[in-house]
PAGU-159507 format. One record per residue (C-alpha): x, y, z; residue in three letters. Coordinates in steps of 0.2 Angstrom, whole numbers, plus 2048, in hexadecimal, padded with zeros to 3 digits. Each point is the difference from the previous one (the first is absolute). Layout:
+-----+-----+-----+------+
:   x :   y :   z : titi :
+-----+-----+-----+------+
:   X :   Y :   Z :  ALA :
...
+-----+-----+-----+------+
***
This chain:
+-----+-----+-----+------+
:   x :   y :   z : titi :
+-----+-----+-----+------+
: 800 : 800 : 800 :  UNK :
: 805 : 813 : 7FC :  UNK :
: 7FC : 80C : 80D :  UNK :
: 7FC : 813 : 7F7 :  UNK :
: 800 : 80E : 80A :  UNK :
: 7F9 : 80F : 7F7 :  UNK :
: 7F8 : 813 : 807 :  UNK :
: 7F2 : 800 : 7F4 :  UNK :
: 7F2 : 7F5 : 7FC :  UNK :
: 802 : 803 : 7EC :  UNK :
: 811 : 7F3 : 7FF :  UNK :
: 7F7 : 7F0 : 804 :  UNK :
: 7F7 : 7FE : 7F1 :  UNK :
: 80D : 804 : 7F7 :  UNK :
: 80D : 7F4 : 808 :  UNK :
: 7F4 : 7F3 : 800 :  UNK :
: 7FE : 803 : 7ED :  UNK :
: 814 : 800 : 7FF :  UNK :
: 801 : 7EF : 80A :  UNK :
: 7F1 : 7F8 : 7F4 :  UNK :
: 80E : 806 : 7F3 :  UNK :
: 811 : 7FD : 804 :  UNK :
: 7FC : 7F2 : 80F :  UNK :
: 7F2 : 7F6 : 7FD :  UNK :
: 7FD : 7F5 : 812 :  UNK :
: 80A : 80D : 80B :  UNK :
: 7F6 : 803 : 80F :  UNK :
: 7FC : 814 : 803 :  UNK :
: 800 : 807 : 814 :  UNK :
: 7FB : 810 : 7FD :  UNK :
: 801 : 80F : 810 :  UNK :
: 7F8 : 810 : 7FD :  UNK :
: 808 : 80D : 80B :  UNK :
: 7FE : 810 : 7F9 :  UNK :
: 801 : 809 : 812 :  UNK :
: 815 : 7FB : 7FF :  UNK :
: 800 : 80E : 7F3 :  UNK :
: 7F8 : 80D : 807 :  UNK :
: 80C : 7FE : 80E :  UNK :
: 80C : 7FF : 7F5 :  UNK :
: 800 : 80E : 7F8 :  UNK :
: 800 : 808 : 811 :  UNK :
: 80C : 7F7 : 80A :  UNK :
: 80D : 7F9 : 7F2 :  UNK :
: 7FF : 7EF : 7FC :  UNK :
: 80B : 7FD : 80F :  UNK :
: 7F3 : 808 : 80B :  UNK :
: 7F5 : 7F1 : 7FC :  UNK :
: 80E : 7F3 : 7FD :  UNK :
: 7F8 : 7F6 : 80F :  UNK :
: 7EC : 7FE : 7FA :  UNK :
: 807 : 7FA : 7EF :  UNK :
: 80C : 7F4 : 808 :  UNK :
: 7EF : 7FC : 80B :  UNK :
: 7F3 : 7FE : 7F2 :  UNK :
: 80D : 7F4 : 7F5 :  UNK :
: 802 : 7F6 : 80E :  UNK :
: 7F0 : 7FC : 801 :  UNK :
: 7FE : 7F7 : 7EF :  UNK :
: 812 : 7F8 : 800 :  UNK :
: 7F6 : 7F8 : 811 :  UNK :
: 7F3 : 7FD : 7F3 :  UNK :
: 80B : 7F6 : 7F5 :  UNK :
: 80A : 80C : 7F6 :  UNK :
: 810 : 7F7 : 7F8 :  UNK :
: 803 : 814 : 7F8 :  UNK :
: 7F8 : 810 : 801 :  UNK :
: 7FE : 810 : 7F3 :  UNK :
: 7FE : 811 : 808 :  UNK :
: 7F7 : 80A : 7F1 :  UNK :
: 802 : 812 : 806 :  UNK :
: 810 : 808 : 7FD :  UNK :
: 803 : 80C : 80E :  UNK :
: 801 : 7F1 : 80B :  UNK :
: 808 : 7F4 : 7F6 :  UNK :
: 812 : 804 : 808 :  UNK :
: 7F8 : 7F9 : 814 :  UNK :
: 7F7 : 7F3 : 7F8 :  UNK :
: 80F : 7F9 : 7F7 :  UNK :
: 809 : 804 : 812 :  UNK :
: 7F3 : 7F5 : 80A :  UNK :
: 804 : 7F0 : 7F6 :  UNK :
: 811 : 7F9 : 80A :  UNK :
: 7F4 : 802 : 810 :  UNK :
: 7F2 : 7F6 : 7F7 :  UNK :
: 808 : 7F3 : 7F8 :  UNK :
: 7FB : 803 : 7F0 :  UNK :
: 804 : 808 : 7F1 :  UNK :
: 7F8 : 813 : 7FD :  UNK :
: 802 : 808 : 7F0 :  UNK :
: 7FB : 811 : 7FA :  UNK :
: 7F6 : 801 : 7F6 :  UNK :
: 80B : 80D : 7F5 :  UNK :
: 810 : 7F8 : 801 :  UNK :
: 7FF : 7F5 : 7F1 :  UNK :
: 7FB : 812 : 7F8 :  UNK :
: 80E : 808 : 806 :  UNK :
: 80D : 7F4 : 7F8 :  UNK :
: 7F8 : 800 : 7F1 :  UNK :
: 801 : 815 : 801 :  UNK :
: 814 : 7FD : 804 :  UNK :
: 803 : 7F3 : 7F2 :  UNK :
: 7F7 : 80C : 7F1 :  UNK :
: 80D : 80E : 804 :  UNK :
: 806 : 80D : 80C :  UNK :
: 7F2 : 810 : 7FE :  UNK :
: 7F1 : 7FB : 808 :  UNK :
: 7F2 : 809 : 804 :  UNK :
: 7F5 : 7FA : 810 :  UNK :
: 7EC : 806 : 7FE :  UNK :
: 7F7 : 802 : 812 :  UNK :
: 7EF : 804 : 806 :  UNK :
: 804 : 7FF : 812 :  UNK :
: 80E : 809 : 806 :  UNK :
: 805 : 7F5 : 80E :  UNK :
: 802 : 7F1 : 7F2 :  UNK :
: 80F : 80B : 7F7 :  UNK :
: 80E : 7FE : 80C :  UNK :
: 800 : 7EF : 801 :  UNK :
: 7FE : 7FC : 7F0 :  UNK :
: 80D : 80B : 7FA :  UNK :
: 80C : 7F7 : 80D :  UNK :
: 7F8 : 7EF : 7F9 :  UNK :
: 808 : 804 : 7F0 :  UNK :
: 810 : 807 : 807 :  UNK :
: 800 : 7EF : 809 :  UNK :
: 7FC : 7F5 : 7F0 :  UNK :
: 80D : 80B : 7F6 :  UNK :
: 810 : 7FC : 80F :  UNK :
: 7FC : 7ED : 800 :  UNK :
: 801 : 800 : 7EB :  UNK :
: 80F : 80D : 801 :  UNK :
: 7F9 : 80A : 7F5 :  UNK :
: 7FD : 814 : 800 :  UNK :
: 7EF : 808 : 802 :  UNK :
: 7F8 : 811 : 801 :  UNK :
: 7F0 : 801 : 808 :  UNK :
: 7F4 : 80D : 7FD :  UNK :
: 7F0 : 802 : 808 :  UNK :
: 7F0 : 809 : 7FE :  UNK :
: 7F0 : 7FF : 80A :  UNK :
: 7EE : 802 : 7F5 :  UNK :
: 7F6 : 80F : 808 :  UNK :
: 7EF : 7FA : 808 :  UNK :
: 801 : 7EF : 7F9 :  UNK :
: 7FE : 7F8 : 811 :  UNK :
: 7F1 : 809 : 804 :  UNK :
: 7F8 : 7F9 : 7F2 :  UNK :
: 806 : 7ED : 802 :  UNK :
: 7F8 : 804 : 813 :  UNK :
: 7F1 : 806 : 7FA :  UNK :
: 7FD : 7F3 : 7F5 :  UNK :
: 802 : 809 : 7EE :  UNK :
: 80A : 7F3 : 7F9 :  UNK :
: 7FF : 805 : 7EF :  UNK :
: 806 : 812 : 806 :  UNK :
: 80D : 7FA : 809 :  UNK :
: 809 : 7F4 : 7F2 :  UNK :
: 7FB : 810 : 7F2 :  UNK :
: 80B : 809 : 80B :  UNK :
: 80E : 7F6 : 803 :  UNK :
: 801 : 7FB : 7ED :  UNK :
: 801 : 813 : 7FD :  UNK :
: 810 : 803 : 809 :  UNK :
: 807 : 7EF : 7FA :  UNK :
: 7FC : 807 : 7EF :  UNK :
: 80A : 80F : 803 :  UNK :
: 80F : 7F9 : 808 :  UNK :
: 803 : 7F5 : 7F0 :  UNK :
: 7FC : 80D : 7F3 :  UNK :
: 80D : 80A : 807 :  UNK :
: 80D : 7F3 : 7FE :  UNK :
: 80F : 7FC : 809 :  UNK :
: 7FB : 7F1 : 808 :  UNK :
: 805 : 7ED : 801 :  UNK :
: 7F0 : 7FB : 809 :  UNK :
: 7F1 : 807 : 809 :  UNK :
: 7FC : 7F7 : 810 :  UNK :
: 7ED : 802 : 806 :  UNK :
: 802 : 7FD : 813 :  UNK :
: 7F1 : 7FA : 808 :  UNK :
: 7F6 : 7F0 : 7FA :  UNK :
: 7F1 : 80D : 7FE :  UNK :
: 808 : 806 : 7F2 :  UNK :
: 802 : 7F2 : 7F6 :  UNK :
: 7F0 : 801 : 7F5 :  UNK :
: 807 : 813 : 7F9 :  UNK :
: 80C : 7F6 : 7F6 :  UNK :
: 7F3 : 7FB : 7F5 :  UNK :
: 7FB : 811 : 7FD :  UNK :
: 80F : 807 : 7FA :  UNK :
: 802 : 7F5 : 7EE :  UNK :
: 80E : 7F8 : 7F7 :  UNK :
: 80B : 80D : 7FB :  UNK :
: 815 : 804 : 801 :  UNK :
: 800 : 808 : 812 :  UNK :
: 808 : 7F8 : 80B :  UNK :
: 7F9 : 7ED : 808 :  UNK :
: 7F5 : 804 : 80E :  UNK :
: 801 : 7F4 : 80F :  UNK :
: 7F4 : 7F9 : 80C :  UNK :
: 801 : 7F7 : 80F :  UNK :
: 7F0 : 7F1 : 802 :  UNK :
: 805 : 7F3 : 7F2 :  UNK :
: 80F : 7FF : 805 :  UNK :
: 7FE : 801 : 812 :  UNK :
: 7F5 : 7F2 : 801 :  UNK :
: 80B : 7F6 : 7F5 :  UNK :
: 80F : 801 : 80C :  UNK :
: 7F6 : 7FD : 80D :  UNK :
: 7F7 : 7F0 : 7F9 :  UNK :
: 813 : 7FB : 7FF :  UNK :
: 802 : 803 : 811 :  UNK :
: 7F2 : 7F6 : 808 :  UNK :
: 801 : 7F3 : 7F5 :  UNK :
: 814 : 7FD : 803 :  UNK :
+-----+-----+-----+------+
***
């Protein structure tokens, strides 16, 4: 069994779609806790590194052979919680990250949370040391996107993000666009097939590596 532990109500669906996919059989524990963010954001992901250590315990008691945290500002205490546990825990951006490092050193990071920009920027920095390669991280944060994935205008917040993904890649100069949060994914589609640079998303991946993991 893989143990999920997202902030938003929206990712089950999806992951579940993902697992129908990619790993037919797997068995899903999904944990809903979108009150870790709020604090989060607050607090610091280290301000609430103990409740997300708590909640992941819960389902590796449950059975859990891995466990995929889905939101990216507390992807760094998640994957910290794992020696603890006993288990593998994988960000869910990570696999993202490498693939960011690997298609070349400008790399632009897309954010609709601000507390979700430092650590993926150091994700990457991460990623970029352990290949020994070179990469310059830029970040932008999309105005009032948030506040329109909170109040439920989906379709706002992806035409939103997909307009500032447009713009990065028009105006050139980048190896790879990195879409931060698992939210974001579904702006990709919007954006078309063109010569801008490959935009990145986290959930395929993600749910790849961690199939990996629990099945291991």
């Amino acid at each position: 069994m893989l143990a999920l532990l997202h902030t938003s109500p929206v990712h089950v669906p999806v992951f579940d779609a993902l697992r129908d996919g990619e790993a037919p059989g797997l068995r899903l524990r999904h944990l809903v806790r979108p009150e870790l963010l709020a604090a989060a954001r607050e607090l610091g992901p280290e301000g609430v590194a103990e409740e997300v250590a708590g909640a992941l315990g819960e389902v590796v008691r449950a059975g859990a052979r891995a466990a995929l945290c889905t939101c990216s500002t507390l992807g760094p205490v998640a994957e910290a919680a794992g020696p603890a546990l006993g288990v593998p825990v994988l960000r869910v951006d990570r696999p993202m990250a490498a693939a960011a490092v690997a298609a070349g050193p400008r790399i632009a990071v897309l954010a609709a949370v601000a507390s979700t920009l430092a650590p993926t920027g150091e994700l990457i920095a991460e990623e970029a040391h352990r290949a020994g390669r070179r990469a310059e991280v830029r970040t932008l944060l999309v105005p009032h996107a948030w506040e329109r994935f909170e109040s439920g205008d989906q379709e706002g917040y992806l035409a939103a993000v997909a307009d500032a993904a447009r713009r990065l890649r028009a105006a050139g100069g980048l190896d790879a666009l990195v879409l931060a949060q698992a939210s974001m994914a579904p702006a990709a589609d919007l954006l078309g097939d063109d010569d801008g640079a490959p935009v990145l998303t986290s959930p395929r991946t993600g749910l790849v590596a961690a199939a990996q993991l629990a099945s291991g």
